[in-house]
N, C-alpha and C positions, 0 to 999 in steps of 0.2 A: 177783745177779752171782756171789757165792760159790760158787752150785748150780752157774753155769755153767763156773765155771773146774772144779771137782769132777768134772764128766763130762768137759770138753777134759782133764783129766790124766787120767783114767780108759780115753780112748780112746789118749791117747799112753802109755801103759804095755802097752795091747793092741797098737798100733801095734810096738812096741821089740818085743815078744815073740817077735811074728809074722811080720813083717815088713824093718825096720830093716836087720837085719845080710843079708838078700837083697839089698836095693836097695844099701845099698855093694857088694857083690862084684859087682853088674850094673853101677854105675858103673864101678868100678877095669875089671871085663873091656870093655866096652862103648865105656870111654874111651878103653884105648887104642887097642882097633881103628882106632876113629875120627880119632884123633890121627895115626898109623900113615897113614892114608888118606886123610887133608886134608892131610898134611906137604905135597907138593906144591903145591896152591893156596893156602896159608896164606905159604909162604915167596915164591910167584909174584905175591901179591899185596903183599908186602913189600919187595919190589924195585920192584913198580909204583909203590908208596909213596913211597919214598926216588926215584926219577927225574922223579916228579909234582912233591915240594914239600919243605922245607926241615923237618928235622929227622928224629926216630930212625920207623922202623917202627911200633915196638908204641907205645902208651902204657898206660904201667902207672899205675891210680888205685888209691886206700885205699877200701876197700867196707867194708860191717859185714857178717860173718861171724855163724853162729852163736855166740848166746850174748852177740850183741852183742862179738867180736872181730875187732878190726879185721883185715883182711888184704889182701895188694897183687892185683889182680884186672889181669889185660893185654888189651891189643883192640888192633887193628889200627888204627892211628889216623886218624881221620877228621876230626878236624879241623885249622887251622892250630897251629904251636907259640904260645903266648899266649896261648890264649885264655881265661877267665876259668872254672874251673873249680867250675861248676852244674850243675843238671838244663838238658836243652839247649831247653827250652820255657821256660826263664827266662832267655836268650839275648836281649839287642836283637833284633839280626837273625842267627839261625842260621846263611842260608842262606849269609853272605859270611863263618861260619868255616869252614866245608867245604874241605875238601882238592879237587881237581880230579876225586878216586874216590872223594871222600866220602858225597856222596849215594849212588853204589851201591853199596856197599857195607855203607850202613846198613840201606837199603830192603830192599836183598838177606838181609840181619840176617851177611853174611861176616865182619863185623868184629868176632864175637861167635866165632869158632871157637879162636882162642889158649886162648880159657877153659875148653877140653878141656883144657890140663893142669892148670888149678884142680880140674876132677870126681877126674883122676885122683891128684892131692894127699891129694883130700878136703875140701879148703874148698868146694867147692861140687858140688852133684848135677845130674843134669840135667831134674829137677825140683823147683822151691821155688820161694819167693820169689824175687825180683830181690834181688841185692845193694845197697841202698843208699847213695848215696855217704858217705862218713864228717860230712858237713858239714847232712845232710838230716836235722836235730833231728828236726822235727814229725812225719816218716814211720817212724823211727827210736822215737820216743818212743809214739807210737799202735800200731807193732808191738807193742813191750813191753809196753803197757798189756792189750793182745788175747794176749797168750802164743807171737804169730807168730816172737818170739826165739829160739825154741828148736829153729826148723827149718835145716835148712842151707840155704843160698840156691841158687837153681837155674839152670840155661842158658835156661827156662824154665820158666814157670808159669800156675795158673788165671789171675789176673791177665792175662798176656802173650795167654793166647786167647779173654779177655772182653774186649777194648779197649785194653790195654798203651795206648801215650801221649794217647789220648781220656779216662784215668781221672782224678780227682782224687784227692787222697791219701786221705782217707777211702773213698772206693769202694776202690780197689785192698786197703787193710787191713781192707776189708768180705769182699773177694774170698778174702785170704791166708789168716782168719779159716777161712773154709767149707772151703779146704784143709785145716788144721789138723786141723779135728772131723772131716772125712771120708778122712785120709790111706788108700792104698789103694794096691799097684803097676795096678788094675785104671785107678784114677783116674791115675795117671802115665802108663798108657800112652795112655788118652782124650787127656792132654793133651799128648802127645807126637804125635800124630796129629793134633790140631786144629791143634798148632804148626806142622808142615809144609802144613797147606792157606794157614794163614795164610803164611808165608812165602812160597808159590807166588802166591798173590795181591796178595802185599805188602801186606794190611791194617793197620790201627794204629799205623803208623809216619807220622808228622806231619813228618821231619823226615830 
């Protein structure tokens, strides 16, 4: 185990060297184009929001950040106001929290574009891990254990294009893991590429 962690920080100090300060300046520039360029349907679907159903636009949740720091993460909200705040596969019945644009909007993954301004913040990149909700010990705690803590959380990730909500928690920290050891912009753009076939086909999404 030791040996292992030895080579996973061995590869993250090649990683920082080499790498690192590239992928924030492709974030910061990349985010805001995109920001810039969704402004329009981000705010169109925010009004859809507010005319559909009772409460604010965005909802803003507490996600774990790199380093295990907490930070406020926004999405488009998709579900009713109330609703009991879980992973949404821990839901009684999901489908009667959904807002009336909820479903497409999730399947669409649109509800996930606000969080261009977290990349261009820097709490998150547009590759890592999923942010974790702040309340998700076990997924949280098995990061930490695997060194998956240390990565900034992403708009997507291997996870998101190996099965995202088909995973159990251990598979996805199996998945975040392989990311870790293999960081790479070569592998961020593979998975930045697989993320848009997936979204065109609406895979992974249960909900």
């Amino acid at each position: 185990m030791s040996r292992l962690f030895s080579q996973t920080s061995r590869k993250r100090i090649s990683w920082h060297n080499n790498d690192e300060l590239t992928k924030r300046v492709l974030d910061c520039f990349l985010g805001s184009i995109a920001l810039m360029v969704f402004m329009v349907p981000i705010l169109t679907f925010a009004l859809l929001i507010k005319l559909t159903s009772k409460g604010p636009a965005l909802y803003w949740s507490d996600r774990v950040g790199r380093n295990n720091v907490i930070f406020s993460m926004p999405k488009l909200r998709t579900m009713r106001t109330g609703t009991e705040v879980v992973a949404t596969h821990l839901l009684p019945n999901p489908e009667r929290c959904l807002t009336p644009i909820g479903s497409f909007l999730r399947r669409s993954s649109l509800d996930e574009l606000p969080q261009l301004w977290c990349i261009v913040r820097g709490e998150m990149s547009f590759v890592g891990p999923r942010p974790a909700l702040f309340n998700q010990n076990n997924l949280i705690n098995l990061r930490t254990e695997n060194g998956v803590h240390i990565l900034r959380p992403g708009l997507t990730g291997w996870a998101q294009v190996n099965g995202r909500d088909d995973l159990s928690i251990p598979e996805k920290v199996e998945l975040d893991a392989f990311y870790l050891r293999h960081l790479s912009l070569a592998l961020d753009a593979r998975i930045v590429m697989l993320t848009l076939l997936k979204v065109i086909n609406r895979e992974g999404v249960s909900h």
